[in-house]
C-alpha positions as CSV (number, residue, x, y, z in Angstrom):
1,X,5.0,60.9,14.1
2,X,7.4,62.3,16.8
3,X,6.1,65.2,19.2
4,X,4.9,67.9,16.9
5,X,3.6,71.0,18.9
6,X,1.0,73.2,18.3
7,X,1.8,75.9,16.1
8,X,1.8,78.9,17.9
9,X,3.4,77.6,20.6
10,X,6.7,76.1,18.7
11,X,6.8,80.0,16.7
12,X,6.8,82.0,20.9
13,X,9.0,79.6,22.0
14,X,12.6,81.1,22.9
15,X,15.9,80.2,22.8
16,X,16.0,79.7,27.3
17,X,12.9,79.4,28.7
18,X,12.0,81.1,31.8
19,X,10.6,79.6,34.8
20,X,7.3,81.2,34.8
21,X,4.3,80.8,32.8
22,X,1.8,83.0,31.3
23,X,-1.6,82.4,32.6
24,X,-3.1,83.9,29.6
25,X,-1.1,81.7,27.0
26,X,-2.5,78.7,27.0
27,X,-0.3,77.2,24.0
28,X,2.4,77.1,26.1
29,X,1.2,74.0,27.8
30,X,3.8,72.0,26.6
31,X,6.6,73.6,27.8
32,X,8.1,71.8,30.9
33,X,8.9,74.4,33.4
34,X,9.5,74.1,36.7
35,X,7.0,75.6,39.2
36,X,6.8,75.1,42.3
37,X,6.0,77.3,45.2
38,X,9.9,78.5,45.6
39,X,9.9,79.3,42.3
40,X,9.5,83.0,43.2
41,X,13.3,82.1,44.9
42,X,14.6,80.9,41.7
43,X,16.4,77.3,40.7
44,X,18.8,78.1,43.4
45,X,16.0,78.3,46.1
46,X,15.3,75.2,45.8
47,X,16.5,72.3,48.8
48,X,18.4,69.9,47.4
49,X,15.9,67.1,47.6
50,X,13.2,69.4,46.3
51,X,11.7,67.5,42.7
52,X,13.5,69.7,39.4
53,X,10.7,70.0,36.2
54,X,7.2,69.6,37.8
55,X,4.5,69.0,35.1
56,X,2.4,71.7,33.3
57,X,-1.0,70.4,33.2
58,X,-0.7,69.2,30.2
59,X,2.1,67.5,30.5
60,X,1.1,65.5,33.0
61,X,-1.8,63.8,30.6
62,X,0.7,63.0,28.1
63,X,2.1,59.4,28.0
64,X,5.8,60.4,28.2
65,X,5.7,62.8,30.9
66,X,2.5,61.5,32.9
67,X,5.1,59.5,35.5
68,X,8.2,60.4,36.5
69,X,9.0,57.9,38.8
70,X,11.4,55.8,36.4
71,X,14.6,54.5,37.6
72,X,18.0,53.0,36.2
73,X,17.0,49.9,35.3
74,X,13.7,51.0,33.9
75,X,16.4,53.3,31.5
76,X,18.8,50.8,30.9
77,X,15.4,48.0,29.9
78,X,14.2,50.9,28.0
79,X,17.4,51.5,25.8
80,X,18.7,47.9,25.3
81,X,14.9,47.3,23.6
82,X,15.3,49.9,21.1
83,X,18.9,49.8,20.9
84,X,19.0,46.4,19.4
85,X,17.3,45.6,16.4
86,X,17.0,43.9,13.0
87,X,19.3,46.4,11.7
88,X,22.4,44.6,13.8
89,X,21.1,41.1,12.0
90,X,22.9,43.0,8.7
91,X,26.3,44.2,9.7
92,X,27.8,41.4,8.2
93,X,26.5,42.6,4.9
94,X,28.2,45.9,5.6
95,X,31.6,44.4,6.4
96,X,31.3,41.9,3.3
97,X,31.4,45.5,1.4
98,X,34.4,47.2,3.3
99,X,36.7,43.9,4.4
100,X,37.8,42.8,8.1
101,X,40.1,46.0,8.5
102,X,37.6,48.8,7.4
103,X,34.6,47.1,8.8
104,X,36.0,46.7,12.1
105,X,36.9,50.2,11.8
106,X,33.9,51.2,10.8
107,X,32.2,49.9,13.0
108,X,34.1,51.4,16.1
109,X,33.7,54.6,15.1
110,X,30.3,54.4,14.7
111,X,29.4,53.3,18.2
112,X,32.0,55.7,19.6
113,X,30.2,58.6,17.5
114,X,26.5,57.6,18.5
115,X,27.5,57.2,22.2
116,X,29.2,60.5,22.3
117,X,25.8,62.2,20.9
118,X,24.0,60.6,23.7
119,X,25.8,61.9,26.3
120,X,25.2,65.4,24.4
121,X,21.3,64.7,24.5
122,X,21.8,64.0,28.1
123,X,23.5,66.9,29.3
124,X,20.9,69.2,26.9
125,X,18.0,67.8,28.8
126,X,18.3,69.9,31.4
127,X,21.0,72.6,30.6
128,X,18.5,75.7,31.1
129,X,17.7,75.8,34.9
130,X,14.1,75.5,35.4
131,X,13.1,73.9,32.4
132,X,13.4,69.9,31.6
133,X,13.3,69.0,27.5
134,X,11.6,65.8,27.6
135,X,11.2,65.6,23.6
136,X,13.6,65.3,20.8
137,X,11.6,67.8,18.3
138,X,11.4,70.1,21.8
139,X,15.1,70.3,21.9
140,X,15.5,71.0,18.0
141,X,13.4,74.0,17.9
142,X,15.0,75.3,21.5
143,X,18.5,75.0,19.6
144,X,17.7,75.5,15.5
145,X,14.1,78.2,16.5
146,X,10.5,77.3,15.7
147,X,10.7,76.9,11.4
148,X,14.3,75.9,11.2
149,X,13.8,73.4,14.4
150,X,10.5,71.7,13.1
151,X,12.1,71.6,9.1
152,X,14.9,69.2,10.0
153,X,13.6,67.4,12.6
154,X,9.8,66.8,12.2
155,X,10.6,64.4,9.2
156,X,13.7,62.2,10.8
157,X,11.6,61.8,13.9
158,X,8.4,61.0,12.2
159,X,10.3,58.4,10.3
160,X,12.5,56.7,13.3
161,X,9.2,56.1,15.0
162,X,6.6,55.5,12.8
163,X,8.6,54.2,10.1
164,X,10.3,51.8,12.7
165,X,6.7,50.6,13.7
166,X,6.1,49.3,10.2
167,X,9.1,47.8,9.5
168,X,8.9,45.7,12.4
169,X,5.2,44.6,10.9
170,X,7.1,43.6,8.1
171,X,9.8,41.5,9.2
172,X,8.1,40.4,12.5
173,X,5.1,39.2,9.8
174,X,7.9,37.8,7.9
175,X,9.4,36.1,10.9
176,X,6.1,35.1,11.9
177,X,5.5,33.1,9.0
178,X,8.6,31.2,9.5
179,X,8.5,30.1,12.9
180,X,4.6,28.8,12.1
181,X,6.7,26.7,9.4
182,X,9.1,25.5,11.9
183,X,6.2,24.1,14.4
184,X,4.1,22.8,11.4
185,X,7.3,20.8,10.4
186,X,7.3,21.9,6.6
187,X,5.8,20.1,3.6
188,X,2.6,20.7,1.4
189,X,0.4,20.7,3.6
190,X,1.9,23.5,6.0
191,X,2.0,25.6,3.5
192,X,-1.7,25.5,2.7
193,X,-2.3,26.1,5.7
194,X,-0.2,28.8,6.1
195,X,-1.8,32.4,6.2
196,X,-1.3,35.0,3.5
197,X,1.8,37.5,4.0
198,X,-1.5,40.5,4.4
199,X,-2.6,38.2,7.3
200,X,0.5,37.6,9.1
201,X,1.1,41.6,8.9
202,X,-2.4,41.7,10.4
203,X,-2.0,39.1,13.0
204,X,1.1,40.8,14.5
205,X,-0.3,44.2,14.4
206,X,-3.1,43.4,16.7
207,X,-0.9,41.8,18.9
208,X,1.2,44.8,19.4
209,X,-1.8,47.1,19.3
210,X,-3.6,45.2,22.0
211,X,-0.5,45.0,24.2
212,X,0.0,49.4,24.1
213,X,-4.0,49.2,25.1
214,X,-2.9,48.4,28.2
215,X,0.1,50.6,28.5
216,X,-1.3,54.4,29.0
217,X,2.5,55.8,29.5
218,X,6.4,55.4,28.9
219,X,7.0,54.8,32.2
220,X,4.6,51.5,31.8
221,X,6.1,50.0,29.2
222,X,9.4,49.2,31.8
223,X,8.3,45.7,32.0
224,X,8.1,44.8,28.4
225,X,10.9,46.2,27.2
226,X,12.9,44.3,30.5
227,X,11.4,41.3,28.0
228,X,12.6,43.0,25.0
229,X,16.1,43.7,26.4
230,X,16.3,39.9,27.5
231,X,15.2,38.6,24.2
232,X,17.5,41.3,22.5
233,X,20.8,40.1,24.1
234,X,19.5,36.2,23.9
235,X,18.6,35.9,20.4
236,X,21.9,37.8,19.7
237,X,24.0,35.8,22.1
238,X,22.2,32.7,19.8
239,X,22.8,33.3,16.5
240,X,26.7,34.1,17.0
241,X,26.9,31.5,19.2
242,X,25.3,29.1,17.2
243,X,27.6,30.2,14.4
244,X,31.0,29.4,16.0
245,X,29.1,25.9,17.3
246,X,28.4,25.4,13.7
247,X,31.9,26.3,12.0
248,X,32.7,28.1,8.7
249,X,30.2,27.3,6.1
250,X,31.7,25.7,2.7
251,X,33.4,28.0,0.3
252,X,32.8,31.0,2.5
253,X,34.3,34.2,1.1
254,X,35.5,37.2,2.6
255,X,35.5,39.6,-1.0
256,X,32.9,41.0,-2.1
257,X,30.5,39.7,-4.6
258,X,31.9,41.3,-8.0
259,X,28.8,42.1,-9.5
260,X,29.9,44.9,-11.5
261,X,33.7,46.6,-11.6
262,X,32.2,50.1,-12.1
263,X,33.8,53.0,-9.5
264,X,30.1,54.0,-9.0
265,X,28.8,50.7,-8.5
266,X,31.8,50.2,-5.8
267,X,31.4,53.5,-4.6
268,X,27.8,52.7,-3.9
269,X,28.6,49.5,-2.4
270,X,31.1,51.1,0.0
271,X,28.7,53.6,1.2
272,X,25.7,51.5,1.5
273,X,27.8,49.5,4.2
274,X,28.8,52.3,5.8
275,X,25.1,53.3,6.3
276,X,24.1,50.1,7.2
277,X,26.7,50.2,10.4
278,X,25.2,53.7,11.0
279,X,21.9,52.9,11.0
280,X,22.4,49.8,13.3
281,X,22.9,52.4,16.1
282,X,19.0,53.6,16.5
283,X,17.1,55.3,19.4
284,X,18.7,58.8,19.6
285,X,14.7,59.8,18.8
286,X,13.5,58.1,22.3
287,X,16.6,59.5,24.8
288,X,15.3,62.3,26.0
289,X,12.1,61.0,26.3
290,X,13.0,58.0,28.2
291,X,15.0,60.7,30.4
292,X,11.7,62.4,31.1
293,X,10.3,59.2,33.0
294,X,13.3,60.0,35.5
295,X,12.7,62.3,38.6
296,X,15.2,65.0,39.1
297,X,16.7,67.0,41.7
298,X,18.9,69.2,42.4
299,X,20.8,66.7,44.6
300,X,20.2,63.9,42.1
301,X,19.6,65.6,38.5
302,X,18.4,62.8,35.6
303,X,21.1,63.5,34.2
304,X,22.9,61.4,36.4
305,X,20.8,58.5,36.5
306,X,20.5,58.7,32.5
307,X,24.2,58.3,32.0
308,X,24.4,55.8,34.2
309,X,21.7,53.8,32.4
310,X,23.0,54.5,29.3
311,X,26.7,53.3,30.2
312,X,25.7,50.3,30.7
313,X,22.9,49.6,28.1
314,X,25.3,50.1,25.6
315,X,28.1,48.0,27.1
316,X,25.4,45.3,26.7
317,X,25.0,46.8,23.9
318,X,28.3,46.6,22.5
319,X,28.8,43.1,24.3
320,X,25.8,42.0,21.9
321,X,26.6,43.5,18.3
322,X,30.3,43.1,17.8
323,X,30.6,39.6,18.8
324,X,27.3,39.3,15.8
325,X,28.4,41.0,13.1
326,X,32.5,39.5,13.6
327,X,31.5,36.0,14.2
328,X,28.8,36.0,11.8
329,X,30.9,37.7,9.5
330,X,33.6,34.8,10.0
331,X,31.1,32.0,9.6
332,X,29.2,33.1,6.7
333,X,31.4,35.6,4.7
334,X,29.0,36.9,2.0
335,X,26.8,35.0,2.2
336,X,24.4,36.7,4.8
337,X,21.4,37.6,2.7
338,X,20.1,41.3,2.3
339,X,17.1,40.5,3.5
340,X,16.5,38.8,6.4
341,X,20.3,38.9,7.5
342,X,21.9,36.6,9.7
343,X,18.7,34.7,10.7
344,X,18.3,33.9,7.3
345,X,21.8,33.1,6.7
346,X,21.6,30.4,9.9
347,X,18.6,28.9,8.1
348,X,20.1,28.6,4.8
349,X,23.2,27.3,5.9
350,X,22.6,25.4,9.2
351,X,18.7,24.8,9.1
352,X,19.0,20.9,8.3
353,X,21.2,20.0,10.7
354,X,20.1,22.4,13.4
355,X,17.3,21.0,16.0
356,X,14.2,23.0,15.1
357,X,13.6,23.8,18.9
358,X,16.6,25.5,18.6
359,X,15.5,27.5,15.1
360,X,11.9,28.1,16.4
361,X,13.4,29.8,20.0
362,X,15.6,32.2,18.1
363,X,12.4,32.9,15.9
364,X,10.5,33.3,19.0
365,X,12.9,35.5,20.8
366,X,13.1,38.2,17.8
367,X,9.2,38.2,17.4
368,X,8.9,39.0,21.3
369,X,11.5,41.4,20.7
370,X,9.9,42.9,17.9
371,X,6.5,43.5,20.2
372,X,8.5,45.2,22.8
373,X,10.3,47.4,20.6
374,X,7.1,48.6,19.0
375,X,5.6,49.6,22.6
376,X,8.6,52.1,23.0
377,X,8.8,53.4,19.3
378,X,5.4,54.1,19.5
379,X,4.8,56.0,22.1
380,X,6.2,59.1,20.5
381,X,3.5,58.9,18.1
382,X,0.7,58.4,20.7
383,X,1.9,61.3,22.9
384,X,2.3,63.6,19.6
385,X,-1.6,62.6,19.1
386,X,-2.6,62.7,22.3
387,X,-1.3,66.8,22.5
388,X,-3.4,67.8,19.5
389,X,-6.4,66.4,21.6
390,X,-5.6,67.8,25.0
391,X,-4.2,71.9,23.1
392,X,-7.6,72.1,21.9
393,X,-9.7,70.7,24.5
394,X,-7.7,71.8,27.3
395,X,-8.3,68.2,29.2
396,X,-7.0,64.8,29.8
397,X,-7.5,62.9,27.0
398,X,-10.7,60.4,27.8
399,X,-9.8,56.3,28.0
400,X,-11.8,56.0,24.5
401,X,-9.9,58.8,22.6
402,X,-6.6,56.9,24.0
403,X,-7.6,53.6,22.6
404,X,-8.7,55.6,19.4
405,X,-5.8,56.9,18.5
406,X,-3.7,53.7,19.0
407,X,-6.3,51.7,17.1
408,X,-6.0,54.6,14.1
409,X,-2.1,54.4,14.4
410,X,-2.3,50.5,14.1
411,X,-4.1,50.8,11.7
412,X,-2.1,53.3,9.8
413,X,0.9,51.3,10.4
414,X,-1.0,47.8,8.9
415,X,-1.9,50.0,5.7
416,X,1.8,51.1,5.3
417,X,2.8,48.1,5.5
418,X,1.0,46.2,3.4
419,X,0.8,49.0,0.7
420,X,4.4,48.8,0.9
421,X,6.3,45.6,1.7
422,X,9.5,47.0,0.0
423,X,10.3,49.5,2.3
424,X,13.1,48.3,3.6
425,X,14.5,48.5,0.0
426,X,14.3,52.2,0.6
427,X,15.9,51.7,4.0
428,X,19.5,53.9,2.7
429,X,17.6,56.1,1.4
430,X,15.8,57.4,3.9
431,X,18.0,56.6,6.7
432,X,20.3,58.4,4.9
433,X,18.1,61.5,5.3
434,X,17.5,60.1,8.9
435,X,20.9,59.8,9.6
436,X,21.6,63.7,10.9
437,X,19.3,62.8,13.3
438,X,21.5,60.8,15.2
439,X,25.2,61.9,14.5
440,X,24.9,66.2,13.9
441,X,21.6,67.9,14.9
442,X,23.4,66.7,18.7
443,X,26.3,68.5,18.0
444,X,24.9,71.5,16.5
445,X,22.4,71.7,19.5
446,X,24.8,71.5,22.3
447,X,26.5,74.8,20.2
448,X,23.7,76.7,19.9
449,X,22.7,75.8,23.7
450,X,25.9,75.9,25.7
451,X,27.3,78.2,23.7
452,X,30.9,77.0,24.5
453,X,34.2,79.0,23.7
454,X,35.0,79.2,20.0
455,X,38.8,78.4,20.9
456,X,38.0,75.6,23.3
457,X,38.3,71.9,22.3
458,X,34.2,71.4,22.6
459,X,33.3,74.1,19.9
460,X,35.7,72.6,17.8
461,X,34.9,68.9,18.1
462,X,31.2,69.1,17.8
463,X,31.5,71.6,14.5
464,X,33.6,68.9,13.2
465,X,31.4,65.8,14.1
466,X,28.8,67.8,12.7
467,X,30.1,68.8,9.2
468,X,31.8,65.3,8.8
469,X,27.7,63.7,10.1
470,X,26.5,66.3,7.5
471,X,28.3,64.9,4.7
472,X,28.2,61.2,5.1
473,X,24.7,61.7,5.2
474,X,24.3,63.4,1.7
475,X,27.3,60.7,0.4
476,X,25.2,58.1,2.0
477,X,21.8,59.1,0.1
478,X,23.6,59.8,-3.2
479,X,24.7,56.4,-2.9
480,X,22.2,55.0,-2.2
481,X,20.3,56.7,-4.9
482,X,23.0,55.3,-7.3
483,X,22.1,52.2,-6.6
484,X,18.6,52.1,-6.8
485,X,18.5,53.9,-10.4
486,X,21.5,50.9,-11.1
487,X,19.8,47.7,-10.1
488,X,16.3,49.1,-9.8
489,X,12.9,48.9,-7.2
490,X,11.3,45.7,-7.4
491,X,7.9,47.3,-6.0
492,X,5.3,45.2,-5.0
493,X,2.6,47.0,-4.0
494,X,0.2,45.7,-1.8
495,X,1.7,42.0,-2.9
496,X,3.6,41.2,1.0
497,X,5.2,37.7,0.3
């Protein structure tokens, strides 16, 4: 569900991309090149003030590239949104599996790691003069070529966006459910009048649905996710908050649960955590795209302004998950449930004697959240769509295809969903396939790319980074394999509780 282009264009599509275009080719629409009327002077022609990456006509009736007149706080909304997500409500899980010293650890290395691979992303999005990579799946088949390129990333992009889009069905429907609990007060007869899980999945998904209606591009979508950002860092700020207020639950452990004393079973355990603190770090699919809404120039390249953005998302970033996952952590020991996390941890523990204004507002903070995060995941997918109408038609797409193809992917998403519930059972497995993604196609690309010195420190680093990402990744699905063949898939199929 990420960009996917056309065929023949992904199989022409070298390695550097020249600034000119062939009339006669029209599959090469989606190629961002710069061309204006200097071009015939090359990049260096251009004035310093003159606009770097112009749109092919194409590009400019696709939702991520149809405005580029973002800015740094449009970026730094943009990346707080999908930066934080249910994924941080289970770190606490992870360090219940590796202990204070190697959780903390862990966890450092992580964010370190992911925010090093951004920067790469950055600097790729414009390292061939002339040409601006505005697409993650762009960038892959530029650095890996057209089959290798679409084979590794097509999948871990498809997932991270679509697959993110129904996972936040499910636990916003989930969440959903709760909060109408919490206002209803409890008892019988709320829960008569409760709707069905199917129904709650359904009620969410037309919310979201009819909110990207009325968001034709990326560069839209800056105002909900400066809501999502604010309801990101709040209902964060909350919970660990909350938890210190509240003190150390009774009997609260710090080892974890012996459920077995196997070496596979601990093995499993150990690397299950690890890939819960890796997945926590999610986005890398959306920073090139969110880059594209930025203008450029030669005196002020996106570049710039993206780094910028991104330095201080992620301190807010940072500011937001460690305090969760340590104070939480503290406060609950293992306790924190699998599913649901630290929100259901607080309403386990401290739901009686916690005022249920206080319970509902955190509920109502992560559902907000959870709408504005699906505006940004989902565009992707709509642009991806929205391509295969415009390479074959050869025009903008009209305002009823657009609101077809959102209503189809809602839709699609609800089915999912509701077909399977348990997905985020399969969460290690697939983000475990997910994970190279994030942590060693970046590495790999900026090789293949900038070609830097096989002696200097850069080659060295990024090989590194990349053959370490390569195997905690495999490490990370074998475990997680290990555990589901152990203690099994309860699979309820269409059954969403």
């Amino acid at each position: 569900m990420g960009e996917v282009a056309a065929e023949s264009f992904i199989d022409q599509l070298p390695l550097h991309q020249t600034a000119t275009k062939d009339p006669n080719d029209d599959q090469q629409l989606q190629v961002i090149t710069v061309e204006s009327r200097s071009m015939s002077t090359g990049f260096n022609g251009l004035s310093n003030d003159r606009v770097v990456g112009e749109l092919n006509p194409v590009d400019a009736w696709l939702p991520i590239t149809e405005s580029r007149n973002g800015n740094i706080f449009y970026a730094v909304f943009h990346l707080i949104s999908s930066g934080i997500g249910s994924q941080a409500l289970l770190l606490p899980v992870a360090f219940a599996a590796l202990g204070w010293t190697w959780g903390v650890i862990c966890l450092s290395i992580s964010f370190a790691w992911q925010l090093y691979t951004i920067w790469l992303l950055v600097i790729l999005a414009e390292s061939v003069p002339g040409t601006r990579y505005s697409r993650y799946l762009h960038l892959a088949v530029v650095a890996f070529g057209p089959k290798l390129g679409k084979l590794l990333a097509i999948f871990p992009v498809m997932y991270l966006s679509g697959g993110t889009c129904v996972m936040l069905i499910i636990t916003a429907g989930g969440n959903m459910e709760t909060l109408y609990k919490i206002a209803c007060g409890g008892g019988s007869t709320c829960e008569a009048k409760s709707l069905t899980g199917v129904e709650w999945f359904l009620v969410f998904t037309c919310m979201a649905i009819a909110i990207a209606q009325i968001l034709p591009n990326l560069n839209s979508v800056a105002k909900v996710s400066m809501v999502g950002a604010i309801t990101a860092v709040a209902y964060c700020t909350f919970i660990w908050a909350l938890s210190i207020n509240k003190g150390r639950s009774n009997g609260v452990s710090y080892s974890p649960s012996q459920e077995s004393k196997s070496d596979m079973v601990e093995f499993g355990n150990i690397f299950n955590a690890i890939g819960k603190i890796a997945l926590a770090f999610r986005g890398h699919n959306l920073v090139l795209e969110i880059q594209g809404t930025l203008p450029s120039s030669r005196r002020n390249p996106s570049c710039q302004t993206m780094w910028k953005g991104t330095t201080i998302s992620y301190l807010l970033i940072a500011m937001c998950l460690f305090p969760l996952t340590i104070t939480g952590f503290w406060a609950y020991g293992n306790k924190v449930p699998v599913n649901g996390g630290l929100l259901s941890a607080l309403s386990q523990v401290h739901g009686h004697n916690t005022s249920k204004h206080v319970m509902g507002t955190i509920y109502l903070l992560v559902l907000i959240n959870s709408l504005s995060s699906f505006q940004i995941y989902a565009m992707p997918v709509f642009d991806n769509l929205e391509f295969q109408y415009v390479s074959k038609k050869k025009q903008r797409c009209p305002g009823w295809v657009r609101a077809g193809i959102r209503l189809f992917f809602g839709g699609l998403t609800f089915f999912i969903a509701v077909a399977f519930p348990f997905l985020g059972s399969l969460a290690p497995l697939i983000g475990g396939i997910a994970l190279p993604l994030t942590y060693v196609y970046p590495c790999f690309m900026y090789i293949l790319i900038k070609k830097p010195s096989r002696s200097g420190a850069m080659w060295w680093l990024n090989v590194g980074l990349g053959c370490l990402g390569t195997i905690l990744s495999v490490m990370l699905v074998v475990a997680a394999a290990w555990n589901l063949a152990d203690k099994g898939l309860h699979a309820n199929f269409f059954r969403p509780k």
